[in-house]
N, C-alpha and C positions, 0 to 999 in steps of 0.2 A: 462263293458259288452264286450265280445271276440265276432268278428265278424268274419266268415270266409272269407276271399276276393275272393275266386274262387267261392262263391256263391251272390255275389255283383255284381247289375246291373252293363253291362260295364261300360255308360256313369260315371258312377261316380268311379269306378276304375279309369277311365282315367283322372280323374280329381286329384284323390290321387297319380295319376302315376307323373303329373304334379305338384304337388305341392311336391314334396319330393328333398331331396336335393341332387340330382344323375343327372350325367352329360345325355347329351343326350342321348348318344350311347348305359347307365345303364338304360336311361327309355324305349328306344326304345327294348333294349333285355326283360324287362319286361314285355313288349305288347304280344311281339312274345311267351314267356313263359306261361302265361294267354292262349294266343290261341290253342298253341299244348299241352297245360297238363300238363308243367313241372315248374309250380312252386311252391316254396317251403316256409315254414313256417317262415324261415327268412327272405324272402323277406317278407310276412306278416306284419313282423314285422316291417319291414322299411315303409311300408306304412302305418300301422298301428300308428306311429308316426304325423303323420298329417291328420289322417283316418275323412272324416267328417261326417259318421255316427255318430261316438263317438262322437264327438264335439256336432252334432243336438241331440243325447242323452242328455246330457252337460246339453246342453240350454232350455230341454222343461221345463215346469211350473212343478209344484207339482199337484199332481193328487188332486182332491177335498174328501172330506170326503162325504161319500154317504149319504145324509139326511134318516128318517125313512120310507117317501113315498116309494123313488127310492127300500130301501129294500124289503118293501111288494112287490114292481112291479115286482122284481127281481126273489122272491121269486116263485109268481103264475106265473111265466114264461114272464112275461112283459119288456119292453125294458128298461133299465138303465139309467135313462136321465143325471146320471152324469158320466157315461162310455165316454170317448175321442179316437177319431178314430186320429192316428199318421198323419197329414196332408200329410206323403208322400206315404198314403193308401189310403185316402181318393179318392173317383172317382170325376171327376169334372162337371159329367152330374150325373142327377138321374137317365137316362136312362142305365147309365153303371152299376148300380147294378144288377148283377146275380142273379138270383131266381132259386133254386132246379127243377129239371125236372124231370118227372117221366120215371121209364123205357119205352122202347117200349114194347109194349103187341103184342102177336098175334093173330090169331083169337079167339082161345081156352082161351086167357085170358092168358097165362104164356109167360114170359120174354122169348124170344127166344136165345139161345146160339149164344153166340157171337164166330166166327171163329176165330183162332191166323191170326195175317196180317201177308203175305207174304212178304218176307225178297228180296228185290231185287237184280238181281247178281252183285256181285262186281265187276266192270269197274276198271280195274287198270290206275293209273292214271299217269303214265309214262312208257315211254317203253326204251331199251337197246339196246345196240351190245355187246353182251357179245363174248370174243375171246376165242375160244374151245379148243385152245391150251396155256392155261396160267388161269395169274388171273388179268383181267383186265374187268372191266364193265366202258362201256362208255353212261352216263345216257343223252337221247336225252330232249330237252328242251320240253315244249309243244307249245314253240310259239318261233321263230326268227330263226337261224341259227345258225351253229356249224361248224368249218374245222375241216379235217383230216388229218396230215401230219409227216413231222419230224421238228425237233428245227435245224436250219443253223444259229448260230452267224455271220456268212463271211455275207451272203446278208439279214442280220437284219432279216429272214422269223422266224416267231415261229406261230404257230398254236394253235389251240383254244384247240386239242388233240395231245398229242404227242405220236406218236407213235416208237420213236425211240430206247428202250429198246424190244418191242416187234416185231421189225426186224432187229436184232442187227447180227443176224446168216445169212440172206441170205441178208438186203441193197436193199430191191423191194418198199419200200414206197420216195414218191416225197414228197416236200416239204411241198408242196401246193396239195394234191393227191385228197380228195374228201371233199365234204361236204354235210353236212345234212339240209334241208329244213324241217322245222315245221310249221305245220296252222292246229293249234284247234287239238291239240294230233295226226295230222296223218303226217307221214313222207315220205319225199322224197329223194333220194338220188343223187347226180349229181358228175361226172367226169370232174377234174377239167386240164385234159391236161395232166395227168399222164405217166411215161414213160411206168411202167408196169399196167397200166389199172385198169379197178373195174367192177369185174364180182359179177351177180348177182343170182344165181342159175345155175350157169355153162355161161350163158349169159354176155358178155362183152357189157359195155355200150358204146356207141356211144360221141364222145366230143360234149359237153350241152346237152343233151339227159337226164332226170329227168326220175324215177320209180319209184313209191308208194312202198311202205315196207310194207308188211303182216307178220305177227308172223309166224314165222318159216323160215323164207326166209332164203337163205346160201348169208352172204355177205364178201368178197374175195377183199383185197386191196394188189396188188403186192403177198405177199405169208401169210400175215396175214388171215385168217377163222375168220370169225366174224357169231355169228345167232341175229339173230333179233327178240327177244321175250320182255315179261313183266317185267319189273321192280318191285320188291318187295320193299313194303313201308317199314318203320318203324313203329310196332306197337303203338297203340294209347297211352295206359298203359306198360311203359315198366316193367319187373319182376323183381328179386332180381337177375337175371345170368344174367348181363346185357352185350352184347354180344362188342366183341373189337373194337373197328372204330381204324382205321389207314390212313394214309397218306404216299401214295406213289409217290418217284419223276420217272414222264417216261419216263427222261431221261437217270435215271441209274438202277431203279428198287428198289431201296432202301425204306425200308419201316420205317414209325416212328409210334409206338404207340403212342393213345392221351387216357386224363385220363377220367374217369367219369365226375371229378368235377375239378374246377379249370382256370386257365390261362395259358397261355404258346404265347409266342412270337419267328414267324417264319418269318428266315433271314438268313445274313452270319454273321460269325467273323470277328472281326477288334480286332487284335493283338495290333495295336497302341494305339487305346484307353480304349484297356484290354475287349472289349465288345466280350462275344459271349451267343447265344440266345439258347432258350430251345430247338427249333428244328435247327438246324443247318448246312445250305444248302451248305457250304463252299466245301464241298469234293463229288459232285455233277458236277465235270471238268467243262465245259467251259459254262454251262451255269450259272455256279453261280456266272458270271460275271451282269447279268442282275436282281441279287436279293439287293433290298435295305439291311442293316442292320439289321434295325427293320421291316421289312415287313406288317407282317399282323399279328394283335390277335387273337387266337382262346381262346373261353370262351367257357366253358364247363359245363355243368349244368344238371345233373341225366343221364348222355350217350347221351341226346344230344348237338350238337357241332353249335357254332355261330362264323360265321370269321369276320374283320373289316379290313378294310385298314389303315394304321397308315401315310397317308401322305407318299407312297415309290414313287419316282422319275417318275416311270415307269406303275405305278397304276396294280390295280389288278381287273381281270375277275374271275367270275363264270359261268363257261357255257356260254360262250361266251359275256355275258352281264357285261359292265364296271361297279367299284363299285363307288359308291360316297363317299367323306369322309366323315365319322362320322356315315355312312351306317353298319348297323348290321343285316346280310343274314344269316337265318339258311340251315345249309346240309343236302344232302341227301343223299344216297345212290348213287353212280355213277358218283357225281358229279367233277368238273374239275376245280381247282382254277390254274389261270393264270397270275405267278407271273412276269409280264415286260419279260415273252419269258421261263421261268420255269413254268412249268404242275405241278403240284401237283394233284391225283386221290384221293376222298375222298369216301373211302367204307369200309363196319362191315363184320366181318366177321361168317357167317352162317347165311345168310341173302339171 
């Protein structure tokens, strides 16, 4: 018998997640794939391998042969006393069996029209700085903090954002220049000592002075324009023109396509022991001094993209938040992977 698994209670998905013979980080991407929609029939099949529906298929008894009573009863519409309810159907109260209800009547006696229910508006559930002059979206957390700044290798400073390809013509962003404050999807922004300042709608903020961000707001770091609006998610169901994600470093601006499907391992070259990686951060000047080898995996699975840390010297941030090893984070739109003082911006584009 063929079970679907994206129609299988979780609980016991999680248990086929578990018992399959895939290392962590393979069960932990499979959770995350179940949740957002993207998984796929070969994964099925891998858990279908130790699937314990089939196995309690397997194991139930042989159905009984219906004596000639049970068929009269069957017949005149009676209940089947050799008919067997699958114990994992069965309700464990009597009170939990459902009995048919009739429709509602109204006064006149006829079933009254039922109205279509209102479609609530959609709350987007992350917001940006998108820079007006360029192509860079900086996707804000919904909870913790974020810096603003540029990559200084000399005083070890690297920032949670770098902005240093996108003030490369005039040199107005500080190292340490601003940051974002998040609590429950709403933002703040703070001035962290900057030499050229952070104006807010023409408005320059005051050193520690905090202002809530409204969509539309004009936000201004040194000679960077940034607007502060919504974030567009990634569709639920992606289509067959599945749109391109890439990865950008910002400290040179250099972009690397990533695939639909697949693996790929981002790092630098080591000429000595003949190693170099699919994405490869080597010509990336002086901050590719602070990229492990092997860095981070990205797993890639129907256009969407899961990153992992590989044990790199220097660990690796998303949005400002540290990864664990053996930790598998999917992306978003906006997002900002922080490899030991190398930015990496991960965004699709026509999104």
């Amino acid at each position: 018998m063929d079970f679907v698994c994206r129609e299988c209670p979780e609980i016991v998905r999680n248990r086929c997640i578990e018992a399959c013979n895939q290392s962590p980080s393979v069960k932990l991407m499979m959770r995350r794939a179940f949740e957002v929609g993207t998984d796929t029939r070969e994964m099925w099949n891998r858990l279908q391998m130790n699937c314990l529906l089939q196995k309690e298929d397997l194991d139930l008894p042989p159905r009984r042969r219906s004596s000639l009573l049970s068929q009269r009863l069957k017949e005149k519409g009676g209940i089947d006393p050799s008919a067997q309810v699958p114990l994992s159907q069965a309700p464990d109260r009597p009170s939990e069996i459902s009995q048919p209800s009739a429709p509602p009547q109204s006064a006149s006696g006829v079933a009254p029209v039922r109205k279509p229910e209102e479609t609530p508006a959609t709350i987007p559930a992350r917001y940006c700085l998108n820079l007006q002059e360029g192509h860079h979206r900086v996707g804000l957390p919904v909870q913790g903090e974020i810096v603003l700044g540029r990559f200084d290798l000399m005083s070890n400073v690297s920032p949670d954002v770098d902005l240093s390809c996108d003030d490369r013509e005039h040199l107005t962003i500080s190292r340490r220049h601003a940051r974002v404050i998040a609590q429950v999807g709403q933002h703040r922004i703070e001035d962290m000592g900057s030499t050229n300042g952070t104006r807010i709608n023409g408005v320059k903020l005051g050193l520690g002075q905090q202002i809530l961000l409204r969509v539309g707001d004009r936000v201004v770091l040194g000679y960077c324009a940034f607007r502060y609006e919504a974030l567009p998610e990634m569709p639920a169901q992606l289509h067959a023109d599945l749109p391109q994600a890439r990865l950008r470093v910002s400290f040179t601006g250099q972009w690397f396509p990533l695939p639909e499907w697949g693996e790929l391992i981002v790092g630098r070259r080591d000429l000595v022991v003949g190693f170099t990686p699919d994405v490869d951060l080597s010509d990336a000047d002086e901050v590719a001094h602070v990229v492990a080898r092997r860095h981070v995996k990205v797993t890639a699975r129907g256009g969407r993209h899961y990153v992992e840390d590989l044990g790199s010297a220097n660990g690796t941030k998303v949005n400002g938040i540290r990864m664990r090893l053996g930790e598998l984070r999917l992306l978003a739109p906006g997002d900002h992977l922080w490899l030991g003082g190398c930015v990496l911006a991960y965004d699709i584009e026509d999104l």
